[in-house]
C-alpha positions as CSV (number, residue, x, y, z in Angstrom):
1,X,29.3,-72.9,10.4
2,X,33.1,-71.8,9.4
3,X,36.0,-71.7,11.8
4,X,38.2,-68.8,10.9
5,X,40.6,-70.8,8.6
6,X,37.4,-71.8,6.6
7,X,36.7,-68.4,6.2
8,X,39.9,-67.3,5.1
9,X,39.6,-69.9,2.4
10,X,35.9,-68.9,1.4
11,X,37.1,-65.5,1.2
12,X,40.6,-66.3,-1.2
13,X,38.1,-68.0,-3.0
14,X,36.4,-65.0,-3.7
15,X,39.0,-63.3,-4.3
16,X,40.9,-65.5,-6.7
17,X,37.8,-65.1,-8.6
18,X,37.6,-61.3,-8.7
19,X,41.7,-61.5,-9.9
20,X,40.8,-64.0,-12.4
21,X,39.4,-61.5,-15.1
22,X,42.2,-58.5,-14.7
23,X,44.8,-57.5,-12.4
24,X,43.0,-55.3,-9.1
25,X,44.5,-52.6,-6.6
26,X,45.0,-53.4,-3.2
27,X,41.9,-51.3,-2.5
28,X,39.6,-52.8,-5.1
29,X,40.0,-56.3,-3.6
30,X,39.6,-54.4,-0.1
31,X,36.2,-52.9,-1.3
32,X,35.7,-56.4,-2.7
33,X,35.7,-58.5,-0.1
34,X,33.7,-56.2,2.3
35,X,31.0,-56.3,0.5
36,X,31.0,-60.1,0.8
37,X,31.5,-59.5,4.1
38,X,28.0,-57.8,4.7
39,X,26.7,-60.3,2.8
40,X,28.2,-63.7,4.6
41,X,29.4,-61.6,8.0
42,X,33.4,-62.0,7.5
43,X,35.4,-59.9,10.0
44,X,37.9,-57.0,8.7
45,X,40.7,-58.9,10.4
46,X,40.1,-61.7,8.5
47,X,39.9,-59.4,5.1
48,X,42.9,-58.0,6.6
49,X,44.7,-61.8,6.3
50,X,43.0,-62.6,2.6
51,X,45.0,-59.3,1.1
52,X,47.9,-59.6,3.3
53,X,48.4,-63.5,1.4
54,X,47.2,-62.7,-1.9
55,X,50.2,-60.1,-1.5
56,X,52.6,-62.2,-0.7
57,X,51.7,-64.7,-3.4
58,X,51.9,-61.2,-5.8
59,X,48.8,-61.3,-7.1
60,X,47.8,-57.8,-5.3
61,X,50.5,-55.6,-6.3
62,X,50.0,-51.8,-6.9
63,X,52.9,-51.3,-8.9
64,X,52.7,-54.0,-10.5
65,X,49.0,-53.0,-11.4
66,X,50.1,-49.5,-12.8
67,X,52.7,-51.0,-14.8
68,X,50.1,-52.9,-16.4
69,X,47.3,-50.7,-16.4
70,X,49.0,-47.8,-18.2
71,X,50.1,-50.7,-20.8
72,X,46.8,-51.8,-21.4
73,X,45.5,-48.4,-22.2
74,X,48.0,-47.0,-24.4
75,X,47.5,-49.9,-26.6
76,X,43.8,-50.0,-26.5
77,X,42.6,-46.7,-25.3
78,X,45.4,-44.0,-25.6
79,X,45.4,-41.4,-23.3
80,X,46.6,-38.5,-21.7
81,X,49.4,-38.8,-18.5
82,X,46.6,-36.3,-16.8
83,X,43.6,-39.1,-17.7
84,X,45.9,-42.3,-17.0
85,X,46.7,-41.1,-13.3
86,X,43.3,-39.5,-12.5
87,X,42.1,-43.4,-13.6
88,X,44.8,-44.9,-11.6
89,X,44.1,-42.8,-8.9
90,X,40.1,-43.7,-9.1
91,X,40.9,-47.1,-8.5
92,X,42.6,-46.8,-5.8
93,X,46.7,-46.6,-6.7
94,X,48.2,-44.5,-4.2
95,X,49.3,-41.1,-5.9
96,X,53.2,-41.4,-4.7
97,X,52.9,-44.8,-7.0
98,X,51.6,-43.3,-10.1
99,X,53.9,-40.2,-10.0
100,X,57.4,-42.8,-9.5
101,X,55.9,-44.8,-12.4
102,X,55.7,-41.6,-14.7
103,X,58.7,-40.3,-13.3
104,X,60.5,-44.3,-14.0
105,X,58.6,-44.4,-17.6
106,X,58.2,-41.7,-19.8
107,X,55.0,-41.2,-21.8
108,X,55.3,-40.2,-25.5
109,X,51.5,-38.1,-25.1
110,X,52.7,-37.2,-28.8
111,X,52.6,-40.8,-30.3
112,X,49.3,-42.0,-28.1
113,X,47.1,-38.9,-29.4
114,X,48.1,-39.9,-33.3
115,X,47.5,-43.3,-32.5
116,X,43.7,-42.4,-31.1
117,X,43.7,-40.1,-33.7
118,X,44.3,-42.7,-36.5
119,X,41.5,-45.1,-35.5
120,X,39.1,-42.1,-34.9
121,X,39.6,-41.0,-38.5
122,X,38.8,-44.2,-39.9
123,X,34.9,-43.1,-38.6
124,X,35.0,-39.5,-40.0
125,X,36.0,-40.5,-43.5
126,X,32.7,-39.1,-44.9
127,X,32.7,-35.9,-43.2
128,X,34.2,-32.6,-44.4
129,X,38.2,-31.7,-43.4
130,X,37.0,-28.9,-41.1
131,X,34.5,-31.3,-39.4
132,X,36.6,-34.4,-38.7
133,X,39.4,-31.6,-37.4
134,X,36.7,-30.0,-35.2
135,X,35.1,-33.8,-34.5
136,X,39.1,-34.9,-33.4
137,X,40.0,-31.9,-31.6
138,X,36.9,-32.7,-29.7
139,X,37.8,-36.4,-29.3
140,X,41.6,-36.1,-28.1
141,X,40.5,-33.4,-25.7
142,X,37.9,-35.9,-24.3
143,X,41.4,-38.0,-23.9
144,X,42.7,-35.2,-22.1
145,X,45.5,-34.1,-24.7
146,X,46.5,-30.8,-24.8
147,X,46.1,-28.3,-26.8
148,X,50.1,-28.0,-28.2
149,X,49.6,-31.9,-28.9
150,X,46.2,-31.7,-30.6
151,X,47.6,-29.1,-33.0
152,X,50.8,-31.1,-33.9
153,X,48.6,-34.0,-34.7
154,X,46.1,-32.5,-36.8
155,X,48.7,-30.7,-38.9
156,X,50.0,-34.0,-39.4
């Protein structure tokens, strides 16, 4: 079969693969790569090694993965600071991480919920004013905005 080198390789491989679509956590390689290892019988130490070189070639990088993650989603999905770190927190950022980030970069909650709300009200045009207000109050919520910041937007 494999000598442990060849299994180290077989499992960057698989790796390289899973990092090729979007940037991962540290835990969702981990999670990864053991369930290849049920499948083809790799030992934790040897996961252990794959994660250990994929950070040191900085394509596993936590930080890094917040920095982008948060980006990503303010552009596409804006959200709440709540929403963003529950996410980040879901798949598998450690919660000292997240917090420096928002502590490091400041979140204007303000501009993402008009933002959401602007592309939201391109889909209520043919409703009522009190139903799209009642139909985005119910959408930023979702987005986990609060109530102060609903209110500023919708009197906008």
């Amino acid at each position: 079969m494999f000598d442990e080198q060849g299994h180290i390789q077989r499992l960057l491989n698989y790796a390289y693969f899973f990092l090729k679509f979007r940037p991962r956590t540290k835990k969702e390689v981990n999670d990864y790569l053991n369930k290849k290892s049920k499948k083809y019988h790799f030992s934790q130490e040897i996961i252990t090694e794959v994660i250990k070189q994929l950070e040191e070639e900085s394509l596993v990088n936590d930080k890094s993965f917040i920095s982008w993650f948060v980006d990503q989603r303010s552009r596409s999905k804006p959200k709440s600071r709540f929403i963003l770190t529950s996410e980040l927190l879901r798949l598998g950022a450690k919660k000292d991480q997240v917090d420096q980030y928002f502590s490091e970069h400041e979140i204007d909650e303000y501009a993402l919920a008009s933002l959401a709300a602007q592309r939201k009200l391109r889909s209520l045009t043919h409703l009522s004013f009190e139903k799209q207000k009642e139909k985005l109050t119910s959408f930023l919520l979702r987005r986990g905005f609060s109530f102060e910041i609903i209110k500023q937007v919708i009197q906008k």
